[in-house]
C-alpha distance (Angstrom), angle and dihedral (degrees) to the residues before:
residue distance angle dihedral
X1 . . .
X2 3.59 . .
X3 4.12 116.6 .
X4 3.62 115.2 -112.0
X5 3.60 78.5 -134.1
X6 3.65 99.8 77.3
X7 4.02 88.5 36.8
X8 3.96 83.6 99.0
X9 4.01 97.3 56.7
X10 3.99 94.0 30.3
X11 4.30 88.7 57.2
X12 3.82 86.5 38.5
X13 4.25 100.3 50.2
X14 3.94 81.9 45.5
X15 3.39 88.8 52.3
X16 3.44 91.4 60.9
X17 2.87 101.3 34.6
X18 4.31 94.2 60.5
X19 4.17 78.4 48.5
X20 3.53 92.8 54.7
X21 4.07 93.8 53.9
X22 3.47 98.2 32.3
X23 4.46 82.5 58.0
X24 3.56 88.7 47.1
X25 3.90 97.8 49.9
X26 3.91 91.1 44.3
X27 3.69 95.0 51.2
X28 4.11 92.6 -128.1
X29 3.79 105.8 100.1
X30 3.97 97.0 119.3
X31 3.79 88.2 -107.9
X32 4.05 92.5 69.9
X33 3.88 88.5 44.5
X34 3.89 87.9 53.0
X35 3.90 94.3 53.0
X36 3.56 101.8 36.6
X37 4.06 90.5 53.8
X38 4.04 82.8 48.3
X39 4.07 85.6 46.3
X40 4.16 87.4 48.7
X41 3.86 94.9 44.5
X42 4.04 103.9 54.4
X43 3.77 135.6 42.2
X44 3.15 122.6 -105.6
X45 3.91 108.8 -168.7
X46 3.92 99.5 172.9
X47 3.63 91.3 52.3
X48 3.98 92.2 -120.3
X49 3.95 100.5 148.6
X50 4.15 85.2 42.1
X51 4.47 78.0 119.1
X52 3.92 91.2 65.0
X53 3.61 100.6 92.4
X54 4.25 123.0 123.6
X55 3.84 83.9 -114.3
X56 4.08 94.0 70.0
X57 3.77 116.0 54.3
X58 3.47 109.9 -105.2
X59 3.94 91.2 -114.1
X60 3.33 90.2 65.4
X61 4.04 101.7 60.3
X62 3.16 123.2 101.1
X63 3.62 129.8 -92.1
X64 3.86 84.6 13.6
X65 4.01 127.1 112.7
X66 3.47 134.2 -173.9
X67 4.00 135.5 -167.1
X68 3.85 116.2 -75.4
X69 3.95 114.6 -79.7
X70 3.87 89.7 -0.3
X71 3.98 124.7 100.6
X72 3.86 88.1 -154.0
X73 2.90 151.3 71.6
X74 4.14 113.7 33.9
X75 3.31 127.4 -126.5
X76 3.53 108.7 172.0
X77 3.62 126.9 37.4
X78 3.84 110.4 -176.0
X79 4.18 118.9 -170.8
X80 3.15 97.9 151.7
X81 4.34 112.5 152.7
X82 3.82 85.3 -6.2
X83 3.81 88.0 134.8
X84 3.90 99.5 -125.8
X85 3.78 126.5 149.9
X86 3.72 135.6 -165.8
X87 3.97 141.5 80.9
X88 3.44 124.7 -35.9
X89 4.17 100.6 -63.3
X90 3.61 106.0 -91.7
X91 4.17 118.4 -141.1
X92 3.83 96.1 38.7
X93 3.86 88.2 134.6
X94 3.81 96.6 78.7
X95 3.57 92.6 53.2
X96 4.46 86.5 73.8
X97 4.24 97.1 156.6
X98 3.68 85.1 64.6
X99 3.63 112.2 131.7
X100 3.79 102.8 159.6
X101 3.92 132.9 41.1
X102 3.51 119.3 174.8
X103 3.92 116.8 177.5
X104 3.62 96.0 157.9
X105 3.40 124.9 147.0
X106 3.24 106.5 27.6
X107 4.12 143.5 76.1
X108 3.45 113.5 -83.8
X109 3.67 119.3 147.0
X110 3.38 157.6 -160.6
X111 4.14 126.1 38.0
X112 3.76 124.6 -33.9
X113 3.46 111.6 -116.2
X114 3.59 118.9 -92.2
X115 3.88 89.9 -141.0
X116 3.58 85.2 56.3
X117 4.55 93.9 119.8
X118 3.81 83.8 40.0
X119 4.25 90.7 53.4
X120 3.72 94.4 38.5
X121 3.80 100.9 31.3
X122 4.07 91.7 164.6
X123 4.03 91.2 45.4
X124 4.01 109.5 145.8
X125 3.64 99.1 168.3
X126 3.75 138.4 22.9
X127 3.48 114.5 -173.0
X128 4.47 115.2 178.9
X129 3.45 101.0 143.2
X130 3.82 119.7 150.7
X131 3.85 93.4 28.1
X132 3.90 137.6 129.1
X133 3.99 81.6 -117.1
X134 4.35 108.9 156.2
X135 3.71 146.2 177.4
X136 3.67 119.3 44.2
X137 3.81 142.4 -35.0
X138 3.72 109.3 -87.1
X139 4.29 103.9 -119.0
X140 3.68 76.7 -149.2
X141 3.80 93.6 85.2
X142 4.33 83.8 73.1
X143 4.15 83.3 75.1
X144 3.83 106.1 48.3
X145 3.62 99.4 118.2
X146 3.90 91.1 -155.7
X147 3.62 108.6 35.3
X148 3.69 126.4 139.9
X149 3.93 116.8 150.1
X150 3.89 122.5 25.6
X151 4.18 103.9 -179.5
X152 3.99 100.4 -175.8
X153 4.09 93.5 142.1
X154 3.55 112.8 130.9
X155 3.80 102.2 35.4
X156 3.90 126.0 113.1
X157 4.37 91.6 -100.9
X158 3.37 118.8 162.7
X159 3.81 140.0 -171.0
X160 3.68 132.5 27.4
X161 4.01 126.1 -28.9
X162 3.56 101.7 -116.1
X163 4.30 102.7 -119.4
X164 4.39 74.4 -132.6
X165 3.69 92.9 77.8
X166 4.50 91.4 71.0
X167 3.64 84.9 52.4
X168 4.07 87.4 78.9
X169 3.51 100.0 108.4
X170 3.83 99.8 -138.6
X171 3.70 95.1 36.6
X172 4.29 110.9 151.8
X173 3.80 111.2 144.5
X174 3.62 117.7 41.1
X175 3.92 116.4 170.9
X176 3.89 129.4 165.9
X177 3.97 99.6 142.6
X178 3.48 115.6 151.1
X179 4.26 103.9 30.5
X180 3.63 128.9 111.4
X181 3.81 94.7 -97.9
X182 3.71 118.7 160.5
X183 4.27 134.6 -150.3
X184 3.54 137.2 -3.9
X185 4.04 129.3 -1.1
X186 3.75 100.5 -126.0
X187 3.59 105.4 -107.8
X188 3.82 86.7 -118.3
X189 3.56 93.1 76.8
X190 3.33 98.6 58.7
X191 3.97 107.1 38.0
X192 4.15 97.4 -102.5
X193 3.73 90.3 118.7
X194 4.02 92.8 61.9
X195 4.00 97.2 -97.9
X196 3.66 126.5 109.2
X197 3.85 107.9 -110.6
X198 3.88 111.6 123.1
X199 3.52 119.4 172.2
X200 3.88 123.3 178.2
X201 3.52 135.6 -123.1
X202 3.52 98.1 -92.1
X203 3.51 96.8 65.9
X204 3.92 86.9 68.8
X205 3.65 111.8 30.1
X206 3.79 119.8 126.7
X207 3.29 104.3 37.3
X208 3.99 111.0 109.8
X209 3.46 101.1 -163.6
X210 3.69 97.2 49.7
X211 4.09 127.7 94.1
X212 3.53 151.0 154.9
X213 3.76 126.6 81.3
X214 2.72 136.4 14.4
X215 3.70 82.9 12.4
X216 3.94 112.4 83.4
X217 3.83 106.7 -162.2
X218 3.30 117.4 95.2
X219 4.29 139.1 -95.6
X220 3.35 113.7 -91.8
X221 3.67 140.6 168.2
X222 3.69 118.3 -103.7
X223 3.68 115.9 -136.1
X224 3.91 122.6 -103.4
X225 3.98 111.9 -91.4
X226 3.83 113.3 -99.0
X227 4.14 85.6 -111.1
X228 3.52 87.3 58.0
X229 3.54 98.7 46.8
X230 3.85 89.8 59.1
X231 3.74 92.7 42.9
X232 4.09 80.8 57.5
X233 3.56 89.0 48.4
X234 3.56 96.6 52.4
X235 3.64 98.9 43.6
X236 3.86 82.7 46.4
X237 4.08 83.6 56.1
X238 3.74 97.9 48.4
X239 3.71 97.1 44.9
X240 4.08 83.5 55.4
X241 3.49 92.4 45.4
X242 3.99 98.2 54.2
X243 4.17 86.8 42.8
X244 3.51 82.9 61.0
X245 3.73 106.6 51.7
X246 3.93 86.1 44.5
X247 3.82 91.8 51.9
X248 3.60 84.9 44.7
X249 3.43 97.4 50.0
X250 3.74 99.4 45.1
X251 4.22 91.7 50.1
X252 4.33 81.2 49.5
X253 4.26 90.2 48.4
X254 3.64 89.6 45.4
X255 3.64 96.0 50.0
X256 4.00 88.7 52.2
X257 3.78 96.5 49.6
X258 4.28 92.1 54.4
């Protein structure tokens, strides 16, 4: 005989638990909203999220899982070689029981959001490798309480890794080989600063700009941007220019005053 004790948490969990599947089969738990704004915002040429529509339950689309026995909420969302193009997917932040995001493999582009711990707060493992990913490593990635594996090699990053990004607490796999980073590996990722992070070679690989340990190549310089080459030029032009009219101008006063 069940305790009337427990009556309280038994009505409550099925509460829920009527809540949870009546979200599901309407399509407007906050998990649903996040995918189909992701669904609206890239394109998807081969038709591959084509199962994302209110009428399936959301369990049952593709590339999407969800905790054991439970329609809701996701866990896993898997896209990996799925062909899809388009910025960064926009409305990620509702979907907060997300532990994995893989978006390899395809062409996504633009920055990751620097937000991106603070949208995902429960985010184990980012995987956008082979992408048309740019701009600069989010520092953010030092406060994800959970992460283990970031995979961003193969991607079009630039600029410095922020010495931030170590400070992740469960940080093991770190990989941006093959980007257009820039400067010095913080010291942080490679155990110089006393702590016990020590990540190989391949993790930074292919980037020619990029040095220190436990790369062995050399520092060097990278060459100014072709934008601000011309601003040089230009500058260049317009300090000739004024020289000019005050050479000019002096010859022209002189001639006046003989």
């Amino acid at each position: 005989m069940v305790s009337f004790r427990r009556l309280p948490g038994i009505l409550a969990f099925l509460v829920t638990l009527v809540a949870v599947h009546l979200q599901c089969a309407s399509g407007q738990s906050p998990d649903s909203r996040c995918l189909l704004s992701l669904k609206a915002n890239v394109s998807d040429p081969y038709g591959k999220l084509s199962s994302w529509t209110d009428e399936t339950r959301i369990c049952y689309w593709d590339g999407v899982w969800c905790f054991k026995n439970f329609d809701i909420p996701v866990y896993q969302l898997v896209l990996a070689n799925f062909g899809l193009s388009g910025s960064w997917p926009t409305g990620l932040s509702q979907c907060t029981s997300l532990q994995t995001l893989d978006l390899s493999f395809n062409a996504f582009t633009g920055p990751i959001p620097t937000s991106i711990c603070d949208d995902i707060p429960n985010l184990v493992t980012l995987d956008a490798q082979h992408n048309k990913l740019g701009g600069l490593i989010p520092a953010g990635f030092g406060s994800c309480k959970y992460l283990n594996d970031i995979y961003l090699n193969d991607n079009q990053l630039e600029g410095e890794i922020p010495a931030e990004v170590a400070l992740a607490p469960r940080l093991t796999h770190f990989a941006v080989a093959n980007n257009d980073l820039s400067g010095v590996i913080p010291s942080t990722f490679n155990g110089q600063d006393g702590g016990t992070r020590h990540f190989n070679v391949s993790s930074f690989v292919g980037n020619t700009y990029l040095c220190g340990a436990p790369l062995t190549n050399a520092c060097k310089s990278k060459p100014p941007s072709d934008e601000n080459s011309n601003l040089g030029a230009i500058i260049g032009g317009i300090v000739c220019i004024v020289l000019g009219i005050l050479v000019l101008s002096g010859i022209l006063f002189w001639l006046c005053i003989r």
